[in-house]
N, C-alpha and C positions, 0 to 999 in steps of 0.2 A: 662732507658728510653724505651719506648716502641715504636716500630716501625711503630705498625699498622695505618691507617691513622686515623685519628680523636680521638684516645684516648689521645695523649698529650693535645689539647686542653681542651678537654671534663673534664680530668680531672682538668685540669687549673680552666675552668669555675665550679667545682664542690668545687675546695679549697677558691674560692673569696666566691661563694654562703654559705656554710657553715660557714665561717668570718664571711659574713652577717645576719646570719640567728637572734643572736644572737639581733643585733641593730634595728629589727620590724619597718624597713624602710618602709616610705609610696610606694614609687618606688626605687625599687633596679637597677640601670647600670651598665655594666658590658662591657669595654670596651677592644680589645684586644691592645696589649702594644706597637702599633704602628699605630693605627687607627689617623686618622687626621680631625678636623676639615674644613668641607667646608667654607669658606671663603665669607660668607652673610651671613646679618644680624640675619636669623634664626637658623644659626650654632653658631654663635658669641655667642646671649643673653642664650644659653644653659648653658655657663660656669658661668652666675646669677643665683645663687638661687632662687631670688623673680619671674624672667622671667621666668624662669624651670618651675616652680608650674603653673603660671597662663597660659604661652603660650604653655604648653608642657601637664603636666602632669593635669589640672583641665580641658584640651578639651578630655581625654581619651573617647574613648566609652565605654558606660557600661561594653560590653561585651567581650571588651580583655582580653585577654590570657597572651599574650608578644606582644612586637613593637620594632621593628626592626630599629637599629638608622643608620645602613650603611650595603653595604656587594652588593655580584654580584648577579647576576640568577636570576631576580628576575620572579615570573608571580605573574601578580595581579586578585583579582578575578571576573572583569570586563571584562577580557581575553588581557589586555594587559601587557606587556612584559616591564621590562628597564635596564639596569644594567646602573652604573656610579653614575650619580648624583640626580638623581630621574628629579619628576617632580615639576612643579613651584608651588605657595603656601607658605603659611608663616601657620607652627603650624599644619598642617593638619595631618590626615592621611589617609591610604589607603589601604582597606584592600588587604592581597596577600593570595595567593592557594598555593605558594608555593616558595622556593627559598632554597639556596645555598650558605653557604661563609659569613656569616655574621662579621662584621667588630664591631659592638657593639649593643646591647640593650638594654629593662626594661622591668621590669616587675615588677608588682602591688604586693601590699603586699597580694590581692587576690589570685591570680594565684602561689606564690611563694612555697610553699610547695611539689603543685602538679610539677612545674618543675625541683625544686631540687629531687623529689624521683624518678622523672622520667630519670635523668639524674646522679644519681645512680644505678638504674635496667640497664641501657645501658651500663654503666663501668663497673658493675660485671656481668651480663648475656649476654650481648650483645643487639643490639638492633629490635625490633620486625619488618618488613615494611609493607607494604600495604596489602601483599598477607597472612601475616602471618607466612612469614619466618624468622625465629632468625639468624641475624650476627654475629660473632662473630671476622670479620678478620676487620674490621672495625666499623668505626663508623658514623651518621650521624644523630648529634642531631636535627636538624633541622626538620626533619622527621619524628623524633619521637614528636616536640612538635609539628604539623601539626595534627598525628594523636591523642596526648593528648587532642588537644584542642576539639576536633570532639566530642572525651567522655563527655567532661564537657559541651556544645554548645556553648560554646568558638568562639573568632575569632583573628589570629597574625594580626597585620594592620606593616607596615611600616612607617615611619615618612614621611611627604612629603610635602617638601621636605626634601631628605635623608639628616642627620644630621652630616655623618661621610665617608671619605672617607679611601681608603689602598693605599699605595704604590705597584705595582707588584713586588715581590719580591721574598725574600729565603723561601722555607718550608720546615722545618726539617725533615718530617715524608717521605716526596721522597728524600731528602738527604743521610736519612738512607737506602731506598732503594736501591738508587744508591752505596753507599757504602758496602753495602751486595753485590752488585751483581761483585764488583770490588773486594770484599776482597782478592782476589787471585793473588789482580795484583797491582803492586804499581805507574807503570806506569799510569793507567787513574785513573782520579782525580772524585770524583762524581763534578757532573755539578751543576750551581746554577736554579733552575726550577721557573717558571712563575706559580702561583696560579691561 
C-alpha cells in the first residue's frame, strides 16, 4: 500500500476505469465504496436506467469533460461556493472551477481516454499543478482533470443537485501517516481522522 496521499484512490479509480475501458460505455460512473445516496427524488431515479439516460445523462452539455456526482470543496464558476448537498434543481448542472474530495462521478465516452491517460501520467510521474511543478509526494486528480480540461476546452460541471453524499469518516492514507509517525511506540494508537 502506499502511503502518499491520494495515490490509493487514484489508483483504485485507474483499476475501475481500465475494467471499463473495455465495455465503450456511453457514460462511465465511478463511485467511491461508500458514497451514499441523497435522499430526493433526483438521487433516487439515478439508480433507473431509463431515468439515468433521459434525466442525467441526455441534459449533458456539449462541452463536458467529467461531472461530479458528490464530494466537498466545492467553487463554482459563477464564484459561488457549497460543499454538502449542493443546490436545489432536479437533473441540472453546474459548472465548477474547481473542487476537492469528490465522492463519485461520470464521464462521457468522449472525455474517457483523455482522463484515464491522464490519471496514468499522475500515478507513474506524478502529477503536474498550475505553476508547472511535478508532485510526486502526492496526488491530486482533481487538478489535474481541471487543468486537462482547459487543453481540450472542456468544462467539469457538478450535478445539481449533488447526486451523492460521504460519511465523515476513516482515511487510510492519514492512518498510515499516523502510524509511521507512532511506529516506535506501541502505546499511541494512530487516530481515526475527519476527511
Amino acid at each position: 500500500m502506499d502511503a502518499r496521499r491520494g495515490y490509493g484512490l487514484t489508483r483504485s479509480w485507474l483499476q475501475c476505469l481500465e475494467m471499463a475501458r473495455p465495455m465503450d460505455l456511453d457514460v462511465t460512473i465511478i463511485f467511491e465504496d461508500d458514497a451514499r445516496l441523497f435522499e430526493r427524488d433526483s438521487s433516487l431515479s439515478f439508480c433507473n436506467a431509463a431515468a439515468r439516460k433521459t434525466e442525467f445523462w441526455n441534459r449533458l452539455p456539449d462541452d463536458t469533460f467529467l461531472v461530479f456526482l458528490g464530494g466537498h470543496t466545492w467553487k463554482y464558476a459563477d464564484g459561488g461556493g457549497e460543499s454538502g448537498e449542493g443546490s436545489s434543481g432536479q437533473g441540472g448542472y453546474k459548472e465548477t472551477s474547481s473542487s476537492y474530495g469528490t465522492y463519485g462521478f461520470a464521464l462521457p465516452r468522449k472525455s474517457f481516454d483523455e482522463i484515464l491517460g491522464t490519471i496514468r501520467n499522475d500515478t507513474d510521474h506524478g502529477f503536474v499543478d498550475e505553476k508547472g511543478v511535478i508532485h510526486t509526494n502526492f496526488l491530486s486528480p482533481e487538478r489535474s482533470w481541471y487543468l486537462k480540461a482547459k487543453v481540450f476546452g472542456k468544462k467539469i460541471y457538478a450535478a445539481s443537485p449533488l447526486t451523492v453524499w460521504h460519511e465523515g469518516g476513516f482515511s487510510v492514507s492519514l492512518f498510515l501517516k499516523g502510524a509511521a509517525r507512532h511506529s516506535n511506540s506501541q502505546q499511541h494508537a494512530p487516530e481515526h481522522v475527519e476527511e
